[in-house]
N, C-alpha and C positions, 0 to 999 in steps of 0.2 A: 094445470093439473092433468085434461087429457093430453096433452101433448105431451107431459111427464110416463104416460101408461102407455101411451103410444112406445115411446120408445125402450121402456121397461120390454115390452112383449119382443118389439123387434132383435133386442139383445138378446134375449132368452131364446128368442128362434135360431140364431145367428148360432150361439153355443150350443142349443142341444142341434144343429145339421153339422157342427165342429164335432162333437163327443161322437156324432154316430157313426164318420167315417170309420171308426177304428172301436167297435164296439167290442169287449167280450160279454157274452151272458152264461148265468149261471145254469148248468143243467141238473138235477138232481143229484147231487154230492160231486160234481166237479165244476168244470169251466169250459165252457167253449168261446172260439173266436168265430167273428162272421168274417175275417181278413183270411184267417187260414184254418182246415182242420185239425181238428185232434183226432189219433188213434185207439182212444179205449181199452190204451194200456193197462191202466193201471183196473182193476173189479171190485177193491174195498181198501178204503183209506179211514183210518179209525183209531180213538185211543183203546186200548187195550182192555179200558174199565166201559168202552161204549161211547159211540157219538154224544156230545153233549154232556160225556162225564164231568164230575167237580172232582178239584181237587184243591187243596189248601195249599199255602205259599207254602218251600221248600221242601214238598212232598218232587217225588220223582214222577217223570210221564213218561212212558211207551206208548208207541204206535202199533199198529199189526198196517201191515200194506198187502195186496194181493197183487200181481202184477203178472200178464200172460207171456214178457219177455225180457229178458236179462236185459238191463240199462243202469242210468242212473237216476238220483234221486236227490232233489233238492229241496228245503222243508224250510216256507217262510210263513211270516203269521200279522195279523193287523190287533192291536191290543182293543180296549175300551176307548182308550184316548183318541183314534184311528192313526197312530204310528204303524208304518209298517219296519218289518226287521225280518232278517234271514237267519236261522241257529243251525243247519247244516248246508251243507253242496257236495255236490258228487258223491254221495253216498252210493257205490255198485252194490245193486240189488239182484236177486236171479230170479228167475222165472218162477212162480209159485208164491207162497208166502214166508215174508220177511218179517221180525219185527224190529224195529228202532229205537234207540242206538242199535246198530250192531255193535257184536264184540268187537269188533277190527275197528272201530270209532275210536274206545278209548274214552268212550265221554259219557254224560249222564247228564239226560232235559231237565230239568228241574223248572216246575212252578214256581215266577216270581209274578211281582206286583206289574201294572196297575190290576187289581182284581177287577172281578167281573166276564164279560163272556170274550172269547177270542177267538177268531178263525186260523183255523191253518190250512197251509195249502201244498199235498206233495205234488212235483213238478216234474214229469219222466222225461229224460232225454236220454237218445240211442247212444249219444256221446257222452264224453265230460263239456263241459261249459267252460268257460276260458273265467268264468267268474269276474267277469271288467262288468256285470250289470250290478250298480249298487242298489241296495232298496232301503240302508238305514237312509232316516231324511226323511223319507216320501209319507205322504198323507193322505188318506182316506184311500178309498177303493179303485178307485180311477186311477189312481197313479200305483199301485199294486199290481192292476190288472195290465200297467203300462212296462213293468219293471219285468213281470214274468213272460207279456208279449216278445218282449226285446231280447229278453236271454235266452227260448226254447224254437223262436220262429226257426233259425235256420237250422233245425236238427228236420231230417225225415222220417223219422218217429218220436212224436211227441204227447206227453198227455198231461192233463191238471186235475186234479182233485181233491176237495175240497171239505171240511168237519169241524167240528165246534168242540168247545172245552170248557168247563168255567171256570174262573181260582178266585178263590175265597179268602 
């Protein structure tokens, strides 16, 4: 049995010195990485009804985004379940504030299930994104914060930011 805890621990050490080569942590309404900096593009990422707003299944969602320089914009989100999924990419934003969809989208977010609370994440890159990073699939936080490392690292302006929703 201690040899059982024994090695319990050393696995656990093993993994959390694995996760932290490549850490990102959360900074108050965004994301930073300790691998590479962000820019502080983006100054308010939010629904439109307020961080943490509710909204009921096949109601519509906007965002408002503020953002100090024209780029782009890519909008994923982790449900209840911890699915992650992406509903926009390369959304060109300009300088100032945007609200989401744009008209030029053509499209409309809609509230669906699993209910409960959800994060989203807008994602600023000085570029377009070649979009080869998938993130339907991936699961829990870790692998989020691995999907968005891998598609914004090689832009030289980048930023994340980060807000809550609930649907009901």
């Amino acid at each position: 049995m201690n040899r059982k805890r024994v090695t319990l621990a050393v696995a656990a050490l093993v993994v959390a010195l694995l996760v932290s080569a490549c850490t990102i942590t959360v900074r108050p309404g965004g994301v930073g990485s300790s691998d590479f900096p962000l820019n502080n593009v983006i100054e308010e990422f939010r629904p439109t009804r307020g961080n943490g707003a509710s909204f009921r299944v096949g109601e519509q969602i906007e965002f408002r985004l503020v953002v100090n320089q024209p780029g782009f914009i890519t909008l994923s989100a982790i449900d209840p379940d911890g699915r992650v999924y992406t509903f926009a990419r390369n959304i060109p934003v300009e300088r100032g504030v945007n609200f989401l969809p744009t008209p030029g989208q053509r499209v409309v977010y809609t509230a669906g299930p699993p209910r409960g609370l959800h994060y989203v994440r807008a994602s600023f890159t000085s570029g377009r994104t070649d979009s080869s990073v998938t993130y339907r699939g991936r699961m829990g936080n870790g692998e989020w914060n691995s999907a968005i490392n891998l598609e914004i690292r090689s832009f030289p302006v980048r930023d994340v930011y980060e807000t809550t929703l609930y649907i009901r």
